[in-house]
C-alpha positions in Angstrom: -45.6 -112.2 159.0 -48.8 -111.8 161.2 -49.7 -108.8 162.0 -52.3 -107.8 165.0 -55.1 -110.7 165.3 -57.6 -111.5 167.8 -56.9 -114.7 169.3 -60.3 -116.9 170.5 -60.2 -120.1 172.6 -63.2 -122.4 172.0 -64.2 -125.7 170.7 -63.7 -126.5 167.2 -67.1 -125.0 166.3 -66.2 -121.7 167.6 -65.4 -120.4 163.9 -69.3 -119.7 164.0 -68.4 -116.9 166.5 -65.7 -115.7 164.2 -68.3 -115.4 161.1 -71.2 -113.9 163.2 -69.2 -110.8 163.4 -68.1 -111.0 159.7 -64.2 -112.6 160.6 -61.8 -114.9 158.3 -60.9 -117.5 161.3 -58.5 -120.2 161.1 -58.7 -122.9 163.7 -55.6 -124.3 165.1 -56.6 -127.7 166.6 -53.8 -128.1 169.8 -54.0 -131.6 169.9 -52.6 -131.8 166.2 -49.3 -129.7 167.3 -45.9 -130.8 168.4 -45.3 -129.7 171.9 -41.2 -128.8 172.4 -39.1 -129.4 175.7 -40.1 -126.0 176.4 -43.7 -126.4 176.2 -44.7 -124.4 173.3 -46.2 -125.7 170.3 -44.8 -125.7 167.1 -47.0 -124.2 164.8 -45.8 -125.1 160.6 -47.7 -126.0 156.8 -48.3 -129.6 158.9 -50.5 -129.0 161.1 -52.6 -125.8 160.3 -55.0 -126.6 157.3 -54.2 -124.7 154.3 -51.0 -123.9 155.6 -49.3 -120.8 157.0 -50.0 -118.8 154.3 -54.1 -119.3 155.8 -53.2 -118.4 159.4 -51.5 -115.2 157.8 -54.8 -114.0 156.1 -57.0 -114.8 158.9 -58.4 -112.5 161.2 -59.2 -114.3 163.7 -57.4 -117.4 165.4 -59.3 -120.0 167.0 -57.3 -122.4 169.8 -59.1 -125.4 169.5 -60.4 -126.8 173.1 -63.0 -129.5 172.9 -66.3 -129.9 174.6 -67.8 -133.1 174.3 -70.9 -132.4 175.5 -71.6 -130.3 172.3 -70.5 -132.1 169.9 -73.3 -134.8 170.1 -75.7 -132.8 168.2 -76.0 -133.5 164.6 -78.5 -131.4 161.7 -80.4 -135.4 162.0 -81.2 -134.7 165.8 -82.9 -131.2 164.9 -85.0 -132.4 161.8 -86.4 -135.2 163.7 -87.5 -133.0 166.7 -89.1 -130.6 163.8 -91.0 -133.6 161.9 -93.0 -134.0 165.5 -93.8 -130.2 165.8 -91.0 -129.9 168.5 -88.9 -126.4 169.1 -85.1 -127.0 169.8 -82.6 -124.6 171.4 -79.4 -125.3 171.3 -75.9 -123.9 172.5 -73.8 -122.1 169.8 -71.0 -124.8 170.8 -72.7 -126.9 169.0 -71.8 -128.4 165.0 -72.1 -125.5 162.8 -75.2 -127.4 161.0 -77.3 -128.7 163.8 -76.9 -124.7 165.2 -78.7 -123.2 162.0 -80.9 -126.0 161.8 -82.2 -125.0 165.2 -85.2 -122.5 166.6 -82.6 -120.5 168.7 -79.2 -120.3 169.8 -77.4 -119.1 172.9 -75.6 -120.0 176.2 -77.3 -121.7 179.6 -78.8 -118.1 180.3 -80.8 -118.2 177.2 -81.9 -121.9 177.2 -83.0 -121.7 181.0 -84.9 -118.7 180.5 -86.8 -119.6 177.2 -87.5 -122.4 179.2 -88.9 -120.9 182.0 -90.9 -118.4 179.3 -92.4 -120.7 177.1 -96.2 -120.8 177.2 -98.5 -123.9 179.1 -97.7 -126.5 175.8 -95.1 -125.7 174.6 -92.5 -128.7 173.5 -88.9 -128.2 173.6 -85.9 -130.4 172.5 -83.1 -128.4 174.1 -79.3 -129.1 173.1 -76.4 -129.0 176.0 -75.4 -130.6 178.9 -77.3 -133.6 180.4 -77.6 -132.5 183.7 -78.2 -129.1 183.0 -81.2 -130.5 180.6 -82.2 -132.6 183.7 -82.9 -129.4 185.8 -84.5 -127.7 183.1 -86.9 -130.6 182.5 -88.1 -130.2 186.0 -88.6 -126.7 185.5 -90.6 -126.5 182.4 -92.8 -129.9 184.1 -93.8 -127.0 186.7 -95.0 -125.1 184.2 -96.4 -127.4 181.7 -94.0 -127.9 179.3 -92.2 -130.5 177.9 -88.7 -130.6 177.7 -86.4 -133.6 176.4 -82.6 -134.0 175.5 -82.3 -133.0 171.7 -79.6 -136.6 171.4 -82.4 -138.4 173.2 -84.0 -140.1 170.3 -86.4 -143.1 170.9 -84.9 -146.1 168.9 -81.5 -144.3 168.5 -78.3 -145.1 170.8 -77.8 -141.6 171.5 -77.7 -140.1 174.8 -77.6 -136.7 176.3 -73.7 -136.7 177.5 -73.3 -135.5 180.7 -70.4 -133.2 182.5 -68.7 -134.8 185.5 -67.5 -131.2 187.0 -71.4 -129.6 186.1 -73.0 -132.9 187.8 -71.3 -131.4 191.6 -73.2 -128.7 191.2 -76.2 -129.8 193.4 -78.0 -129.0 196.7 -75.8 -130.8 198.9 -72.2 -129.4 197.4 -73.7 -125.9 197.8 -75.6 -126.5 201.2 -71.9 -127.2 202.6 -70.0 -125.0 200.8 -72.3 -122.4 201.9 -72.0 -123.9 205.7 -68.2 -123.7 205.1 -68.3 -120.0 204.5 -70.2 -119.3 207.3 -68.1 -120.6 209.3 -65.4 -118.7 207.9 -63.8 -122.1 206.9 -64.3 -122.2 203.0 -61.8 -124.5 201.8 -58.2 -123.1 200.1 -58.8 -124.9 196.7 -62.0 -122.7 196.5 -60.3 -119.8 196.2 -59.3 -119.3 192.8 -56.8 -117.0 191.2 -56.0 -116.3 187.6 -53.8 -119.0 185.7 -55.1 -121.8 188.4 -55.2 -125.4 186.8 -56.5 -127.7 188.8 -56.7 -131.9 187.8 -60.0 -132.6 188.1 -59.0 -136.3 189.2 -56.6 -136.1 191.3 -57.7 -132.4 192.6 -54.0 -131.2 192.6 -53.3 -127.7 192.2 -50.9 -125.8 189.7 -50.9 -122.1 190.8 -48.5 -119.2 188.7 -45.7 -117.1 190.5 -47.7 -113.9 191.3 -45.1 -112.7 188.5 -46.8 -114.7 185.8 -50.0 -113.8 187.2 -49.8 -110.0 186.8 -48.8 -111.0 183.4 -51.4 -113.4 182.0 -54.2 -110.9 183.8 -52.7 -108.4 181.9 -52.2 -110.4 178.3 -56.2 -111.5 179.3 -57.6 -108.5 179.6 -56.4 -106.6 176.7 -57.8 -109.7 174.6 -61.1 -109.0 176.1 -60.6 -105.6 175.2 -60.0 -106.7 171.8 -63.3 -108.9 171.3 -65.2 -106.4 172.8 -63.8 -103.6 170.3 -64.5 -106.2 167.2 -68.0 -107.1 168.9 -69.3 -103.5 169.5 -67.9 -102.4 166.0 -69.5 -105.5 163.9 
């Protein structure tokens, strides 16, 4: 029987996380289960590899979400930049190989700002979202230095894979949006609450029972509290 685990959603290269802080994690890949009339998932030998009997001795479980942006970047893309004297940063998303291949490691916060650091020079292949990439570029060109797409390798057919809901951030979408609460007008699907799912092509809203909010907020928070307390104590 399982007993107490910490339960992580990420991508399926989010077991990196897991071993950073010294965790057995098992990743449970939601698009391999068998969803019931009720909406759960059935979870059996089938569809976990190595079985129940792994889940049971793992300490961490991963739910496997997928971020295609990420999952581009191959161990390939990083030696090639290295061969021509390049640095590359890349987002721990990322395949476990290209990640430990790489100069550094870390979220939008950290790739922006080493960015923005790096001496008059320096040349960086940097490994996330195209548009995000895109601004960066411009940023570093400010300050002389060069910044390119790690997937964006002359002669290949790779290309730095862009995020449609990342590309709305802009000028103009923030401009009005900032217009809007001015005005005192921002609009209602703005405001978001906890459990909010929203279709990001029709734009149709699924909103919880304030019930089933209270719940998930509290179910989410003390799984925070549980990273944090592995975290701090690794």
């Amino acid at each position: 029987m399982l007993e107490s685990r910490a339960l992580a959603r990420g991508d399926p290269h989010s077991r990196m996380q897991a071993e950073a802080v010294q965790l057995r994690a098992q990743l449970l890949e939601h698009w391999r289960l068998a969803r019931g009339p009720d909406g759960a998932f059935a979870v059996d030998d089938s569809t976990v590899d190595g079985g129940l009997a792994a889940l049971d001795a793992a300490e961490m479980i991963l739910w496997g979400s997928f971020c295609g942006v990420h999952t581009i970047f191959t161990r390939e893309q990083v030696d090639w930049w290295h061969e021509r004297g390049w640095q590359v940063l890349i987002h721990p998303e990322s395949p476990q190989e290209a990640v430990q291949a790489a100069d550094g490691v870390g979220s939008t916060d950290y790739l922006w700002k080493a960015v923005v650091k790096a001496p008059k020079g320096a040349k960086i292949a940097v490994g996330t979202e195209g548009h995000f990439v895109r601004n960066v570029r411009e940023q570093g060109r400010q300050r002389g230095v060069e910044v390119m797409h790690l997937a964006e390798i002359p002669g290949t057919e790779s290309a730095g894979c862009g995020c449609a809901t990342m590309s709305r951030n802009d000028p103009p979408h923030l401009a009005g949006l900032l217009d809007l609460l001015r005005k005192g007008e921002a609009p209602d699907l703005n405001r978001v609450q906890a459990g909010d799912a929203v279709d990001e092509i029709t734009g149709e809203r699924d909103r919880l029972e304030p019930a089933e909010r209270e719940q998930l907020i509290r179910e989410a928070r003390a799984a925070l509290e549980a990273m944090i307390e592995v975290t701090e104590r690794g």
